[in-house]
C-alpha positions, 0 to 999 in steps of 0.5 A: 702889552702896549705898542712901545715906542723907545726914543734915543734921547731925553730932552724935552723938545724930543720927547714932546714932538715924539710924544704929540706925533706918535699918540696920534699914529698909534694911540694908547702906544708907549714912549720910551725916552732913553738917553743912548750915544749918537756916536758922532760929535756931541755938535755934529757937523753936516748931514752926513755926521747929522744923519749918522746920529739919527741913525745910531740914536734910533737904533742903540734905543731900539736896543735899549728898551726890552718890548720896542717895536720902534726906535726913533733917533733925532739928530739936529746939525749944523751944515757948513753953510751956516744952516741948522740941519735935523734929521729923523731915524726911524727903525722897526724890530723888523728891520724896516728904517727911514730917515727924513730931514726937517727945516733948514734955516739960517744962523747968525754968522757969529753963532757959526764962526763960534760953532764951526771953531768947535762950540755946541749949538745950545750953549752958544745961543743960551750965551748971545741971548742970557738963557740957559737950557734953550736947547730943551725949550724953544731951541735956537729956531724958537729963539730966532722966530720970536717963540713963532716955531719951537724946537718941539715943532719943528721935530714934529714934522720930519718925525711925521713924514719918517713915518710913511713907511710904517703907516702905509707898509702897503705903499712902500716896498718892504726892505731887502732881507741882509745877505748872509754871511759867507760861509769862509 
């Protein structure tokens, strides 16, 4: 059986940077796209609502796809300054986790008056520029660099650093067994 690797979502800008990535660190692995809840609003707001997505994503996908040996959650936000924050879980069937950010940038301040009053992301680009679906292709990074670094790349950074740990288990410590339940 091949090294299965589940992701928590099915857009194609996930996918792909998991696909790119992860065909080089585990060559001839599998990748899973499943679509599983974040458990946080569908726009999170801030890094902790952004990172707590991640981590659900990369968990219930870990759970979902019987044979994975990974699941990896990423969870793009936008933080209350006004930036585009993203976040990537990875998880183990060991127990092994690890998160890591990517860029952060900027938004107009009319996308984030829109987006801080309770709109999503994509659906207010895709309305400021005429298109539609921008967050399955470049994404508001790609739109607003000219097509210079889309959403798929800008994944594939973070999800490259989330996986130190599992490529060199040596160099980081592995992760402290959970306590056991008290017998009460």
């Amino acid at each position: 059986m091949s090294f299965v690797i589940a992701v928590g979502s099915t857009n194609p800008a996930k996918t792909t940077a998991v696909k790119a990535i992860c065909e080089r660190a585990y060559p001839g692995c599998t990748v899973v796209p499943i679509d599983v809840p974040s458990g946080v609003p569908e726009q999170p707001i801030g890094p902790n609502q952004t990172s707590t997505g991640a981590r659900n994503r990369a968990r219930a996908a870990l759970a979902a796809v019987e044979g994975a040996r990974m699941g990896m959650g990423l969870e793009g936000g936008v933080d209350p300054d006004g930036s585009l924050i993203n976040c990537v879980a990875v998880v183990e069937a060991g127990g092994r986790e690890n998160l890591t950010w990517g860029v952060r940038f900027p938004l107009p301040p009319t996308v984030v008056a829109r987006v801080l009053a309770g709109e999503e992301l994509g659906p207010v680009m895709d309305h400021i520029t005429g298109r539609t679906e921008s967050k399955k292709k470049l994404g508001a990074v790609g739109i607003l660099t000219n097509g210079l670094f889309t959403r798929a790349e800008m994944w594939q950074g973070p999800l490259a650093c989330a996986l130190m740990p599992f490529l060199h288990p040596d160099l980081y410590p592995a992760p402290a067994a959970p306590p056991l339940p008290s017998a009460t």
